[in-house]
C-alpha positions in Angstrom: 0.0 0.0 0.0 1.5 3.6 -0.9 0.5 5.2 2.7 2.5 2.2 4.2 5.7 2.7 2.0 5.9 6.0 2.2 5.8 5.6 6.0 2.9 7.1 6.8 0.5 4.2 8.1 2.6 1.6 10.3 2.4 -1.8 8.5 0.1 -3.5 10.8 -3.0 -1.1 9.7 -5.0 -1.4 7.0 -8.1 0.6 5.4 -11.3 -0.3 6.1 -14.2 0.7 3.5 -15.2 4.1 4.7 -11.3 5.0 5.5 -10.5 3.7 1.6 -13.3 5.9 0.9 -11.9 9.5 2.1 -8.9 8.8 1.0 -10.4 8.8 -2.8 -12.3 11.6 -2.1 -9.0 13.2 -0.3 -7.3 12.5 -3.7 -10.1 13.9 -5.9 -9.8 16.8 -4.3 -6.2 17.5 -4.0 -6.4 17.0 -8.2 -9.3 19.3 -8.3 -7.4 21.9 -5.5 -4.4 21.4 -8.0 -6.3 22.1 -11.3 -8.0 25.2 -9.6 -4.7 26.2 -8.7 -3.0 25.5 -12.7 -6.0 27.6 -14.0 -6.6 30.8 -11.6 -10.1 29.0 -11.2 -11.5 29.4 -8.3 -11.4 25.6 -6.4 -14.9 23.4 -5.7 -16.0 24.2 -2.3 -16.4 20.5 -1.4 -12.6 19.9 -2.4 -11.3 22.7 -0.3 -14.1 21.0 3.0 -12.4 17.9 1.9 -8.8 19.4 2.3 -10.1 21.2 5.8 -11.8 17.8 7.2 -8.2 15.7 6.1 -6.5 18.9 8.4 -8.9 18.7 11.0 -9.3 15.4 11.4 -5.9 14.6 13.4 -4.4 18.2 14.3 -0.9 18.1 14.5 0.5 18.8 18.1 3.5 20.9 18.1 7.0 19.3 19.8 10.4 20.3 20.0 12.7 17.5 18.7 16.6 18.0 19.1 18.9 16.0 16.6 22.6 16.7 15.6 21.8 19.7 14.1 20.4 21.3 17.0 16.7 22.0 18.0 13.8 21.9 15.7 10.1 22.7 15.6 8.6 18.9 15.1 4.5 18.7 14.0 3.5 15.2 15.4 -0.3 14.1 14.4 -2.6 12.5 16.7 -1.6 9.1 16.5 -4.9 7.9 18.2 -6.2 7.7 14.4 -3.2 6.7 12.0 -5.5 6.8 8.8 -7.0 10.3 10.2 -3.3 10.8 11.2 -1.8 10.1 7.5 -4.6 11.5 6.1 -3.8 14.7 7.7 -0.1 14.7 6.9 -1.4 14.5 3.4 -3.5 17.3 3.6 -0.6 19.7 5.3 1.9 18.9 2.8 -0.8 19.9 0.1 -1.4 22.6 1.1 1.8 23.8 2.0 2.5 22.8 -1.4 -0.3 25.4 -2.6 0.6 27.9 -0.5 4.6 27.4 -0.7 7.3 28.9 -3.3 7.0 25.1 -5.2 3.5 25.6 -6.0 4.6 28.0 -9.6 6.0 23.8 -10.0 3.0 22.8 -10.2 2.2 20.2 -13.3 -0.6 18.0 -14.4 1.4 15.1 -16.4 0.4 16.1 -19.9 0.1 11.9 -20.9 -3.1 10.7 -22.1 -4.8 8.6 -19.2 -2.4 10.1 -16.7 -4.2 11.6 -13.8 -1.0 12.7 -12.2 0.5 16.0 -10.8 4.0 16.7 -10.1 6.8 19.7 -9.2 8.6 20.4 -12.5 12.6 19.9 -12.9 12.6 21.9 -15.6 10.2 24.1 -17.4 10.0 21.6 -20.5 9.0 18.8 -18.8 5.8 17.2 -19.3 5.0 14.2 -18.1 5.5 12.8 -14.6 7.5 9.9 -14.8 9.7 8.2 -17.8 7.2 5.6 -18.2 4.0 8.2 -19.0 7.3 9.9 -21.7 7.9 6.2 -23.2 4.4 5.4 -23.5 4.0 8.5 -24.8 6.8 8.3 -27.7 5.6 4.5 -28.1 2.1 5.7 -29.5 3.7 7.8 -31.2 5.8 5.7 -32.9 3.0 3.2 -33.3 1.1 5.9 -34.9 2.9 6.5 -37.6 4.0 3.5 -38.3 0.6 2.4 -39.0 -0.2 6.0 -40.7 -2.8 7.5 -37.8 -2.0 10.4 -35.9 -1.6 9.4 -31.8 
């Protein structure tokens, strides 16, 4: 499961329905959040409650934490929750992301049947991985070959 390999639900937890659930509609509204955002448009109201309800549902508590470097403001979620808990981490980072210098980075992946958005390393880059760019210069190449346009 992504939300277990990229740490943020412990391996032992799983989804149930309703949890599976709100994390679709969390993702349909981060895409709808980041389109708004692309365009100047002004975002659906029930993506930006659905952003808010992620936030609110496990409201970071703030810690100090003190590494090597030194001290350091440390955000740590309820972990009464952990879906509510990743879910929340999820929401902050997107909207940091909207509200943050990386958000002019902002990118829809420009390949057909690609619903994905991503920071740009470069202004000419289109797609958001090298497979969505191969599969995309595959048609291509497919298309001509048999004389159709992609």
């Amino acid at each position: 499961m992504w939300l277990v390999r990229h740490g943020l639900l412990p391996d032992r937890v799983s989804l149930n329905g309703r949890q599976s659930g709100r994390l679709r509609t969390l993702r349909e509204a981060l895409r709808a959040l980041f389109g708004a955002y692309a365009t100047g448009a002004r975002p659906p109201a029930d993506a930006l409650d659905a952003l808010n309800a992620a936030l609110a549902a496990a409201p970071a508590t703030p810690r100090l934490a003190w590494s090597a470097d030194g001290p350091r403001r440390d955000d740590v979620p309820d972990t009464g929750n952990p879906a509510a808990a990743a879910f929340s981490l999820l929401a902050e980072d997107a909207a940091d992301l909207l509200t943050g210098a990386d958000a002019a980075r902002l990118a829809e992946c420009a390949a057909q049947g690609c619903a994905r958005w991503f920071l740009r390393s470069h202004g000419a880059r289109r797609r958001c991985t090298t497979q969505c760019g191969n599969r995309v210069r595959a048609a291509r190449a497919y298309a001509a070959r048999k004389g159709t346009s992609p």
